[in-house]
VOMARMI-327726 format. One record per residue (C-alpha): residue number from 1; x, y, z. Coordinates in nm, 4 decimals, padded with zeros to 6 digits. Layout:
% VOMARMI-327726
<pt n="NUM" px="X" py="Y" pz="Z"/>
...
END
This chain:
% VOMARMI-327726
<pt n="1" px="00.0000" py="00.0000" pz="00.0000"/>
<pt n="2" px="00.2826" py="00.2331" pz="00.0512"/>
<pt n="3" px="00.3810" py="00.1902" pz="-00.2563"/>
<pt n="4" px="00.0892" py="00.2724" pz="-00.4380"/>
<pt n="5" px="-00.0239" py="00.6056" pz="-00.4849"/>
<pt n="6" px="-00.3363" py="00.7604" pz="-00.3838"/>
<pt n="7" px="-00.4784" py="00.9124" pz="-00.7300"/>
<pt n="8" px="-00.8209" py="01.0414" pz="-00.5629"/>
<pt n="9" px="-00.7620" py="01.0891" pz="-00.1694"/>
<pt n="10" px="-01.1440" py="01.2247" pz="-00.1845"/>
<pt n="11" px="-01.2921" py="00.9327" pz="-00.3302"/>
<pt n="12" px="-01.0208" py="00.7401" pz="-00.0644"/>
<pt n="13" px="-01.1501" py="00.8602" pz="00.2323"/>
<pt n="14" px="-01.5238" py="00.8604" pz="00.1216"/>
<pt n="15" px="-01.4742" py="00.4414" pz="00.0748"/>
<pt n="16" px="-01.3337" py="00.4405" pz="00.4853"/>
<pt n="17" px="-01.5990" py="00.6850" pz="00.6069"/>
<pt n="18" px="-01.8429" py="00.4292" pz="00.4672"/>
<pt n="19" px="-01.6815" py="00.1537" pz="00.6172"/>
<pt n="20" px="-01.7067" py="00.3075" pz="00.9453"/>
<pt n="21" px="-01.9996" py="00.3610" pz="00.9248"/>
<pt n="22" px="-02.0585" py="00.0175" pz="00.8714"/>
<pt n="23" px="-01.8635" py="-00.0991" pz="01.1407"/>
<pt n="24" px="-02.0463" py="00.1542" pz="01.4335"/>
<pt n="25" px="-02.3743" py="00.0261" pz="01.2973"/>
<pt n="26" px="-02.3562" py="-00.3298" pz="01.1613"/>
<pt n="27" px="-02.0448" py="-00.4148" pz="01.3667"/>
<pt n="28" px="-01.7139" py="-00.5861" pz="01.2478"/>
<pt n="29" px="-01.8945" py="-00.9288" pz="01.0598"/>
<pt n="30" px="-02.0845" py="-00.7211" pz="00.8516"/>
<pt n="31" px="-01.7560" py="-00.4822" pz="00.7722"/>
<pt n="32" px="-01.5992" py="-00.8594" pz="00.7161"/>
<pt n="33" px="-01.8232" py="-00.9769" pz="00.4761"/>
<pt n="34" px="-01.8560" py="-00.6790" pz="00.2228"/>
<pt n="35" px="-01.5118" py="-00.6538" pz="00.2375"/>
<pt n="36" px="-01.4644" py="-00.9884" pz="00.1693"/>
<pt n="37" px="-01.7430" py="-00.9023" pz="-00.1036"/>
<pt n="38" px="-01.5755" py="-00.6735" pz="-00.3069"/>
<pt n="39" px="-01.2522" py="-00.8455" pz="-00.2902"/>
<pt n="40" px="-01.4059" py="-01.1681" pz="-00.4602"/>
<pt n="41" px="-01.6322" py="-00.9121" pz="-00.7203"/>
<pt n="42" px="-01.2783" py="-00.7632" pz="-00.8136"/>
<pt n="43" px="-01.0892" py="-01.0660" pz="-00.8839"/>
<pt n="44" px="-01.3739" py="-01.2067" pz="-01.0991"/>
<pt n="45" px="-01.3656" py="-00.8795" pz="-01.2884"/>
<pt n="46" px="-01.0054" py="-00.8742" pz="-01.3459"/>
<pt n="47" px="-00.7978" py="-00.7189" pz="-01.1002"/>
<pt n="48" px="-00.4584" py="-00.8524" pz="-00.9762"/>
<pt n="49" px="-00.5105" py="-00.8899" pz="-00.6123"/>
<pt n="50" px="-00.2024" py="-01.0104" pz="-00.4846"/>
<pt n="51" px="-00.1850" py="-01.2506" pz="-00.1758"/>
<pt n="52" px="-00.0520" py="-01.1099" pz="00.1446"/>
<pt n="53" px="-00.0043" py="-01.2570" pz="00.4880"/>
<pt n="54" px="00.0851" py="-00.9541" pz="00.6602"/>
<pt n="55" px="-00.1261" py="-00.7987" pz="00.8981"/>
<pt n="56" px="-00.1932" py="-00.5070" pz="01.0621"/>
<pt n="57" px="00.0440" py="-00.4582" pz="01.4069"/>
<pt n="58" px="-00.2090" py="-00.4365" pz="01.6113"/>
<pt n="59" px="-00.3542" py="-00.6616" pz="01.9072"/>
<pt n="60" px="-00.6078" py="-00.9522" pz="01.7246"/>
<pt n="61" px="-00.8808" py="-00.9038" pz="02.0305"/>
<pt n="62" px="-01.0684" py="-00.5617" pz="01.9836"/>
<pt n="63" px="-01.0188" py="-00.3521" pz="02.3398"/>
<pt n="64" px="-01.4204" py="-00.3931" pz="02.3625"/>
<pt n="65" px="-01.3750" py="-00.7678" pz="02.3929"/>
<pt n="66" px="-01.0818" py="-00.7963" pz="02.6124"/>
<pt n="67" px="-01.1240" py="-00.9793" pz="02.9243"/>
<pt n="68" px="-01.0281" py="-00.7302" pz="03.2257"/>
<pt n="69" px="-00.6870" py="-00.8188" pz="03.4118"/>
<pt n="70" px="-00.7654" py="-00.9915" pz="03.7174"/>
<pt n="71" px="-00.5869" py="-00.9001" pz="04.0642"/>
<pt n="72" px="-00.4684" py="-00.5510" pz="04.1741"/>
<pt n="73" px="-00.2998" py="-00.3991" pz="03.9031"/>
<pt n="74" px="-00.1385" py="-00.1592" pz="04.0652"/>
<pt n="75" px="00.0215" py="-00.3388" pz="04.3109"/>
<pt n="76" px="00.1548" py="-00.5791" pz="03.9975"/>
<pt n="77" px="00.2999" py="-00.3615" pz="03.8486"/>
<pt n="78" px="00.4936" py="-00.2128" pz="04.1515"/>
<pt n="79" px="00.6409" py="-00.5810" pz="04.1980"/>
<pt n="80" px="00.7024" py="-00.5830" pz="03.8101"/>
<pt n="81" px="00.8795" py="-00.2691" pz="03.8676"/>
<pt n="82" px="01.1142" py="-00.4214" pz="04.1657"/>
<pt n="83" px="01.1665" py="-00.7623" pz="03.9865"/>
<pt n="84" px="01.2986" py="-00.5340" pz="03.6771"/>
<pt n="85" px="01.5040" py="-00.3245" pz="03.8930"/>
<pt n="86" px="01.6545" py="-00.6437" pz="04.1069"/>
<pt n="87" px="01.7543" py="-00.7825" pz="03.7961"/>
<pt n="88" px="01.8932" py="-00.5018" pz="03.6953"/>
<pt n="89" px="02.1045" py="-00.4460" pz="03.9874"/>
<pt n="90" px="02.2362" py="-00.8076" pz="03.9732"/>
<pt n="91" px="02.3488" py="-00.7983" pz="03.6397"/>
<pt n="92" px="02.5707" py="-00.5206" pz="03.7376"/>
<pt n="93" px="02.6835" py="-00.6410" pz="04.0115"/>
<pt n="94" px="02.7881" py="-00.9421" pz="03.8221"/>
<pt n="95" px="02.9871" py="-00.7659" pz="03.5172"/>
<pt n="96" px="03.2152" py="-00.6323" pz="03.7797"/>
<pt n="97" px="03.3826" py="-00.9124" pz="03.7284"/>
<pt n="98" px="03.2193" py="-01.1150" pz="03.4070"/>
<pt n="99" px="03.0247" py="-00.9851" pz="03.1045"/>
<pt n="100" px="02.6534" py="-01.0972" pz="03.1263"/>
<pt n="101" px="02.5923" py="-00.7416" pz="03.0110"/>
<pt n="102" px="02.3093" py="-00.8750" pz="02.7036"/>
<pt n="103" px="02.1137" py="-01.0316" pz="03.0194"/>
<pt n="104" px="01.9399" py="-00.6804" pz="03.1153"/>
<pt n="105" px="01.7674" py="-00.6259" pz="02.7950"/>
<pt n="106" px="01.6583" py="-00.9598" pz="02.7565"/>
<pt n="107" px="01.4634" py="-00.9787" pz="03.0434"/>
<pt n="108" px="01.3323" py="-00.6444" pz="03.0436"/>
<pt n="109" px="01.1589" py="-00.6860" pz="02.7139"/>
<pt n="110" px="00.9970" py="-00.9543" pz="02.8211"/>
<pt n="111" px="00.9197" py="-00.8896" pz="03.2017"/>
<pt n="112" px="00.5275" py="-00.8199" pz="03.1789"/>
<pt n="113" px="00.5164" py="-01.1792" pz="02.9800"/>
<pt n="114" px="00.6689" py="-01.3363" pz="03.2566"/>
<pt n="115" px="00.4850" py="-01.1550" pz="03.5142"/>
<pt n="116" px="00.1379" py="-01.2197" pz="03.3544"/>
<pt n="117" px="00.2421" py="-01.5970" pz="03.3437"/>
<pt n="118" px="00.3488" py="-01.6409" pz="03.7006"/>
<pt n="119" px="00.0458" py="-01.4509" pz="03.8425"/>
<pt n="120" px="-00.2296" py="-01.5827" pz="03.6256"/>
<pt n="121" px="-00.1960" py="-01.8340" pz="03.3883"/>
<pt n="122" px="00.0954" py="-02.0823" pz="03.4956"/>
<pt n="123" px="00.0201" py="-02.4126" pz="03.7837"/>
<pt n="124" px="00.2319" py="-02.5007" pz="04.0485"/>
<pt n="125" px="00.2085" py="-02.8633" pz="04.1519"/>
<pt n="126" px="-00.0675" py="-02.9404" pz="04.3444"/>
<pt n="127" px="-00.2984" py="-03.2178" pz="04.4819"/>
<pt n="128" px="-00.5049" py="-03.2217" pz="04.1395"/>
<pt n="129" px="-00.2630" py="-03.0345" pz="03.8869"/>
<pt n="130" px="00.0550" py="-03.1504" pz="03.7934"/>
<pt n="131" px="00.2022" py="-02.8162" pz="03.7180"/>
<pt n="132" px="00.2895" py="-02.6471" pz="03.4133"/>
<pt n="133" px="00.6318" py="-02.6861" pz="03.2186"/>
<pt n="134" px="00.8069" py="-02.3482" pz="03.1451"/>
<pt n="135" px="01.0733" py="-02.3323" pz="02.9307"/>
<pt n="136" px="01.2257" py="-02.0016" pz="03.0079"/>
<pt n="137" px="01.4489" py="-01.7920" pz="02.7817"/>
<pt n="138" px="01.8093" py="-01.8762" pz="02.9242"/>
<pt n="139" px="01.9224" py="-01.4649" pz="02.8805"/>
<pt n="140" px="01.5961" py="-01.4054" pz="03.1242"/>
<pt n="141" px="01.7689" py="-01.5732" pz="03.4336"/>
<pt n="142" px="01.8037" py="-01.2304" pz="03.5984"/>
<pt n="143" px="01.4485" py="-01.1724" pz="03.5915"/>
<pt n="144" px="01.3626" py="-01.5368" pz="03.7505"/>
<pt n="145" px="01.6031" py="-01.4925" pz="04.0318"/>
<pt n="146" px="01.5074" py="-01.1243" pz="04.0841"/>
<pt n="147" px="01.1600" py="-01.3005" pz="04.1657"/>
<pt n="148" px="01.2703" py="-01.5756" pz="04.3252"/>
<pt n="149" px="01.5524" py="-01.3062" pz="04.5628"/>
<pt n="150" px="01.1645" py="-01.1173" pz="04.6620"/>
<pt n="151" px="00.9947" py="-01.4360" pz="04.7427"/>
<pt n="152" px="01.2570" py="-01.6092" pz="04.9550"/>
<pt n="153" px="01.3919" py="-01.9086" pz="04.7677"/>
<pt n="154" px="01.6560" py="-01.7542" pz="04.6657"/>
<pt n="155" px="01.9082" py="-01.5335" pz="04.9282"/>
<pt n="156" px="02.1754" py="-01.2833" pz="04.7933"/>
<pt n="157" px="02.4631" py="-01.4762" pz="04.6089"/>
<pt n="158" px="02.7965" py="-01.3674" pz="04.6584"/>
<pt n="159" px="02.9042" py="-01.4481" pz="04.2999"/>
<pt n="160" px="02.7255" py="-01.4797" pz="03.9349"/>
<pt n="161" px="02.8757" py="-01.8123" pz="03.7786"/>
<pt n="162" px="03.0365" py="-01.7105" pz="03.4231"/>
<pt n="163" px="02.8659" py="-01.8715" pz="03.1853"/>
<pt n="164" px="02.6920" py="-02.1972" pz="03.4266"/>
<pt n="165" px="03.0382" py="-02.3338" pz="03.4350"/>
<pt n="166" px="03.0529" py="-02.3770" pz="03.7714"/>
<pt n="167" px="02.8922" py="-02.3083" pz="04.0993"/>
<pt n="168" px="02.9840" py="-02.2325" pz="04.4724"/>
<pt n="169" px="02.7891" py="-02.2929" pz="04.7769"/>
<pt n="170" px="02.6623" py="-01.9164" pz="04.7431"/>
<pt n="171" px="02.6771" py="-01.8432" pz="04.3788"/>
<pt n="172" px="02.3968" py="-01.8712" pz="04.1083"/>
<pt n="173" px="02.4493" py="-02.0260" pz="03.6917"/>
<pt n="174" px="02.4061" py="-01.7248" pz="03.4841"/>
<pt n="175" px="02.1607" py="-01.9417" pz="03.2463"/>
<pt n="176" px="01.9003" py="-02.2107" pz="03.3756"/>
<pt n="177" px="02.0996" py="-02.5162" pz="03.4638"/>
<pt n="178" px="01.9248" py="-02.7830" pz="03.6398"/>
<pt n="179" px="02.2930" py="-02.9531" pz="03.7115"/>
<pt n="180" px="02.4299" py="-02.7126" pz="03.8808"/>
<pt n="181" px="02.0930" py="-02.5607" pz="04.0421"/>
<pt n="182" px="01.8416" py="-02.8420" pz="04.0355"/>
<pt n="183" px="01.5897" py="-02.7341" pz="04.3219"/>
<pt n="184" px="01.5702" py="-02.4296" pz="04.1090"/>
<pt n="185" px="01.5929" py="-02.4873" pz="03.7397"/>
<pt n="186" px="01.3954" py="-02.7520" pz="03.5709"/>
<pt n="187" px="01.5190" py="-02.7363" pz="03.2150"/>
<pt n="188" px="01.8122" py="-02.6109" pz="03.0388"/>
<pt n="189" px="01.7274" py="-02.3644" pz="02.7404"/>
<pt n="190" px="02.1298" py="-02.2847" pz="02.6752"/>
<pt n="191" px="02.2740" py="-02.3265" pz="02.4174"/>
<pt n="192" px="01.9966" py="-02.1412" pz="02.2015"/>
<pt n="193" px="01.8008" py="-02.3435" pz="02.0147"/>
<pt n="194" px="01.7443" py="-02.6180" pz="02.2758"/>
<pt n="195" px="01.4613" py="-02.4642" pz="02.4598"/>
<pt n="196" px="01.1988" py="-02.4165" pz="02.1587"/>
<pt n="197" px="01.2509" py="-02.7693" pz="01.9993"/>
<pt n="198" px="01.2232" py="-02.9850" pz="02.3614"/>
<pt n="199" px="00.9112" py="-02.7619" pz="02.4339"/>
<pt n="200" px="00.7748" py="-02.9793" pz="02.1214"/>
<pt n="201" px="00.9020" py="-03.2840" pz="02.2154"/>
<pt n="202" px="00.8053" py="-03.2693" pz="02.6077"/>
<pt n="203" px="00.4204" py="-03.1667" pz="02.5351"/>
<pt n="204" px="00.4039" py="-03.5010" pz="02.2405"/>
<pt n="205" px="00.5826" py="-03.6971" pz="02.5121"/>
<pt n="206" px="00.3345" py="-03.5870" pz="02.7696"/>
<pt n="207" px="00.0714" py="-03.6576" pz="02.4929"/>
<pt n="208" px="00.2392" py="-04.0304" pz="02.4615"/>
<pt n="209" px="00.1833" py="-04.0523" pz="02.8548"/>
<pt n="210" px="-00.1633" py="-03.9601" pz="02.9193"/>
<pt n="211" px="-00.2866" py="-04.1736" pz="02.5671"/>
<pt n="212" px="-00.0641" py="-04.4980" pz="02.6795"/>
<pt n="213" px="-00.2112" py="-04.4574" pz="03.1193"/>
<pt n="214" px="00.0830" py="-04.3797" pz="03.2134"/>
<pt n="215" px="00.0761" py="-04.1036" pz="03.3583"/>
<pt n="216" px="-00.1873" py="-03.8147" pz="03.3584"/>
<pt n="217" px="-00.1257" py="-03.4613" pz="03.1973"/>
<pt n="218" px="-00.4429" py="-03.3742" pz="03.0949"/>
<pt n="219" px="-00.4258" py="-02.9961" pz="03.1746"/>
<pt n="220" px="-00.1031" py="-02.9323" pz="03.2087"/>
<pt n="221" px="00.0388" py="-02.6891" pz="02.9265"/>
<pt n="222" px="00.3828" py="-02.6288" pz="02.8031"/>
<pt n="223" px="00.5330" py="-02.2817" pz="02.7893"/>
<pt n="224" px="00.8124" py="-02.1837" pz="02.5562"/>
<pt n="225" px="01.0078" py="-01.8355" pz="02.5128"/>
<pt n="226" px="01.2015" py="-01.7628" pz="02.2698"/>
<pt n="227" px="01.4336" py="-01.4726" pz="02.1487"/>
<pt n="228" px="01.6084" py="-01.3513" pz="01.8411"/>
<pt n="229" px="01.8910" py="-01.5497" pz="01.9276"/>
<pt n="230" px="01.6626" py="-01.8637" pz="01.9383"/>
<pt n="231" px="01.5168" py="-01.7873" pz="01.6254"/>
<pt n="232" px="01.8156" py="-01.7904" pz="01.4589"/>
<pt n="233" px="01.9042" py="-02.1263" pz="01.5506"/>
<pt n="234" px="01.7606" py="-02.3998" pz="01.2418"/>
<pt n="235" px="01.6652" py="-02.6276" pz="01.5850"/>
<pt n="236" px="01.4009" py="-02.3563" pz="01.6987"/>
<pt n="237" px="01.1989" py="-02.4350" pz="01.3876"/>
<pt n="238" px="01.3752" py="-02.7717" pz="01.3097"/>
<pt n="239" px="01.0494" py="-02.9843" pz="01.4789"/>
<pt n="240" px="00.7791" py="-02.6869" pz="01.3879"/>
<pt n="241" px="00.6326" py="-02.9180" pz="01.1850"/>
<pt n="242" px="00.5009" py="-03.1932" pz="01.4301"/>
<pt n="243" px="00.3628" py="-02.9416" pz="01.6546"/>
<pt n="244" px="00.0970" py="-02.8403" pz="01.3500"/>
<pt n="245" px="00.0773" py="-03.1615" pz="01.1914"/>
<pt n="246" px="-00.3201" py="-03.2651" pz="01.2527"/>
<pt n="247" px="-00.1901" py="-03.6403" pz="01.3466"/>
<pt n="248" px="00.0331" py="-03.4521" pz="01.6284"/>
<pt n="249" px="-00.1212" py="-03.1408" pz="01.6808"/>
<pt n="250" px="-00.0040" py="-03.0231" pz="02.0398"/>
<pt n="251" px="-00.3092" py="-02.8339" pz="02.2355"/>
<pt n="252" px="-00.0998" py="-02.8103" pz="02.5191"/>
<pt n="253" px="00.1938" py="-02.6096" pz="02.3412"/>
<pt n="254" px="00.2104" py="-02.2810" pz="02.3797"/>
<pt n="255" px="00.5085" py="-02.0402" pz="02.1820"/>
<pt n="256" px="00.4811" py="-01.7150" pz="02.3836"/>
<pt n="257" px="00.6219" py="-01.4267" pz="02.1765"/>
<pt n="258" px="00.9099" py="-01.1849" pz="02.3504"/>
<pt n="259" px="00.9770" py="-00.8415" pz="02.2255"/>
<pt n="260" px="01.3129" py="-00.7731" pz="02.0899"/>
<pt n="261" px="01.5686" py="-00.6319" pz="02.2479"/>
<pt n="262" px="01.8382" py="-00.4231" pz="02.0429"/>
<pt n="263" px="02.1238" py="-00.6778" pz="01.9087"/>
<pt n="264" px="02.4680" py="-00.6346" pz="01.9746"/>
<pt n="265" px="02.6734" py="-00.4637" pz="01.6910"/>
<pt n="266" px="02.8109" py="-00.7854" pz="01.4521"/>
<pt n="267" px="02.5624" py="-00.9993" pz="01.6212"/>
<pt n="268" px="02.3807" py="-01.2298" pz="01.3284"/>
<pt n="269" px="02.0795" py="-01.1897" pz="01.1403"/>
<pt n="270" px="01.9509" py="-01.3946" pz="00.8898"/>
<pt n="271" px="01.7029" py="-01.2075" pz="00.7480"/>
<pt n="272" px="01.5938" py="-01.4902" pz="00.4630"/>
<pt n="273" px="01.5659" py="-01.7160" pz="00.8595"/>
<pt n="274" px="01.1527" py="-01.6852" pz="00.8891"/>
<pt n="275" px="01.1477" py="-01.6778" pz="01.2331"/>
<pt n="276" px="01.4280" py="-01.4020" pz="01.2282"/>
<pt n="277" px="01.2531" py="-01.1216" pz="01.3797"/>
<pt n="278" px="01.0360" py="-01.3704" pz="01.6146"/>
<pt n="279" px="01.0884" py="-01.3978" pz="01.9970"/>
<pt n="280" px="00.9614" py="-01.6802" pz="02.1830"/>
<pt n="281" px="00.8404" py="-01.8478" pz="02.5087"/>
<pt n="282" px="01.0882" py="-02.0532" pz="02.7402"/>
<pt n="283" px="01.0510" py="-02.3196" pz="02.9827"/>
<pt n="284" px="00.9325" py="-02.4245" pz="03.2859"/>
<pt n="285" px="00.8324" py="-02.3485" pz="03.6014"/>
<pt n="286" px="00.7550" py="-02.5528" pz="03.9013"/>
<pt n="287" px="00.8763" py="-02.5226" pz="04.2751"/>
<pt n="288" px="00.9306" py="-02.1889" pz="04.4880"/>
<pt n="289" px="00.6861" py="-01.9828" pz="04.4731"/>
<pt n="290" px="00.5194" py="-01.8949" pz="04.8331"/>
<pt n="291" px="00.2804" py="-01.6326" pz="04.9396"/>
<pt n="292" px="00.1781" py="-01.4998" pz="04.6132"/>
<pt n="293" px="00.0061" py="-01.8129" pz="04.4980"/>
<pt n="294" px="00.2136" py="-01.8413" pz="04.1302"/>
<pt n="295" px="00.5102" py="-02.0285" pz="04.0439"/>
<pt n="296" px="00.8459" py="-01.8885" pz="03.9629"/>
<pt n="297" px="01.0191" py="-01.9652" pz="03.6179"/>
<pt n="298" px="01.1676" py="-02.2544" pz="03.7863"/>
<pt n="299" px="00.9706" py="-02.5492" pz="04.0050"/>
<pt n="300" px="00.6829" py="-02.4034" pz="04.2315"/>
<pt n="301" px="00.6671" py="-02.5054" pz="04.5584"/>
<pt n="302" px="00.3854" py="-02.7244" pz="04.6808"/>
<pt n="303" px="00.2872" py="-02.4370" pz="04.8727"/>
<pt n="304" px="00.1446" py="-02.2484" pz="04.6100"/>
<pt n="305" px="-00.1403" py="-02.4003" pz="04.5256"/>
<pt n="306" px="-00.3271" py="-02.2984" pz="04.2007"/>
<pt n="307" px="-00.6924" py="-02.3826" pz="04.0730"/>
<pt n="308" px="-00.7033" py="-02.5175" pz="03.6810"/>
END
């Protein structure tokens, strides 16, 4: 459209007035249809109508028909803003003597995701729900032990490990790594890549469990985030494929997107890669979580216990 020019603006804005008009009286379905109407009348009539899968950026659920938030806003958000701070303060703490520096954008382009998901949507373990798996972005770590540091799991570390390498009696893995943390983290989403394409395989293999009786996950959903970085790793999209096939469709999956944060100068883009400018969901979440009721992007403790 920006490409074409406007040879009768008049006549342009006269075909929009009457389609709002449409839309305040008739409502959206009617708008639908006669747009839908014309469309088909001018492709039987000639006209090159080229396909086009873009959409408008703009949020698929009209305002009018969005479900209000529940819980206190307000008071959300003032956690969101500590957790975002916390993690802030960690990371540069840590690069006094690493570089973890690409962790505080990472999270913080993604912290209302998170938030939303430990509050509202994500189970903890409980007597009749066997928790959610989250599969969380490795470069969001910060943001999970920020939470985790305000809920109690989690004291002040003395040290950041460089890189998950190691880890002291006091010291935290700078990317989830359930061998060197595993009360805390449940799955590891580093190296990039790893974290989109188990999220497949773990929902079919909890799929496999409940059809075979061996175990039930009926309710239980799988949570994966991803980033840039993930996105431009082949494995992120590598098993796409058997999450939409019909035969192993996956209603339990769930590929949160994750706004971008700015890359690094040099940092790679594939920009033919058609996930390239996509940002994902992560990983999983059960144990810790305490008074507020939610897990934390690791395991929730039985002591938060959340209704399906």
């Amino acid at each position: 459209m920006d490409n074409i020019p406007d040879l009768d603006p008049q006549e342009t804005q006269e075909w929009l007035d009457a389609l709002d008009g449409v839309l305040a009286a008739e409502g959206p379905d009617r708008a639908h249809f006669l747009i839908e109407a014309l469309i088909d009348k001018a492709r039987r009539s000639g006209a090159y109508l080229p396909f086009s899968a873009n959409t408008a950026y703009i949020n698929t659920i009209p305002v009018d028909k969005q479900v209000k938030l529940p819980g206190d806003f307000n008071i959300e958000q003032k956690i969101r803003t500590y957790v975002r701070w916390n993690a802030m303060a960690m990371v540069l703490r840590a690069n006094k003597d690493t570089n973890v520096g690409g962790h505080i954008a990472s999270f913080a382009s993604a912290a209302t995701l998170y938030d939303v998901g430990f509050n509202h949507f994500w189970h903890a373990p409980s007597d009749d729900h066997g928790g959610d798996l989250v599969f969380v972005q490795g470069h969001s770590a910060p943001g999970v032990y920020a939470r985790a540091f305000m809920l109690g799991p989690v004291h002040r570390p003395s040290r950041w490990t460089t890189s998950g390498r190691r880890s002291t009696a006091t010291g935290i893995s700078s990317y989830p790594h359930p061998w060197l943390m595993p009360d805390f983290w449940q799955f590891p989403t580093v190296s990039m890549g790893l974290g989109p394409l188990m999220a497949i395989y773990q929902a079919r293999f909890m799929k496999y469990l409940q059809d075979r009786g061996l175990a039930t996950t009926e309710g239980r959903k799988v949570w994966c985030f991803c980033g840039d970085g993930e996105m431009d790793e082949p494995e992120s999209m590598g098993a796409i494929g058997m999450a939409g096939a019909r035969e192993a469709r996956q209603p339990d999956l769930r590929r949160q997107l994750q706004p971008a944060a700015p890359r690094r100068p040099g940092a790679r883009q594939r920009q033919d890669h058609p996930g390239a400018r996509v940002r994902f969901p992560r990983r999983r979440l059960e144990r810790h979580q305490g008074r507020l009721g939610h897990g934390t992007g690791t395991r929730c403790s039985r002591a938060t216990r959340r209704a399906s």
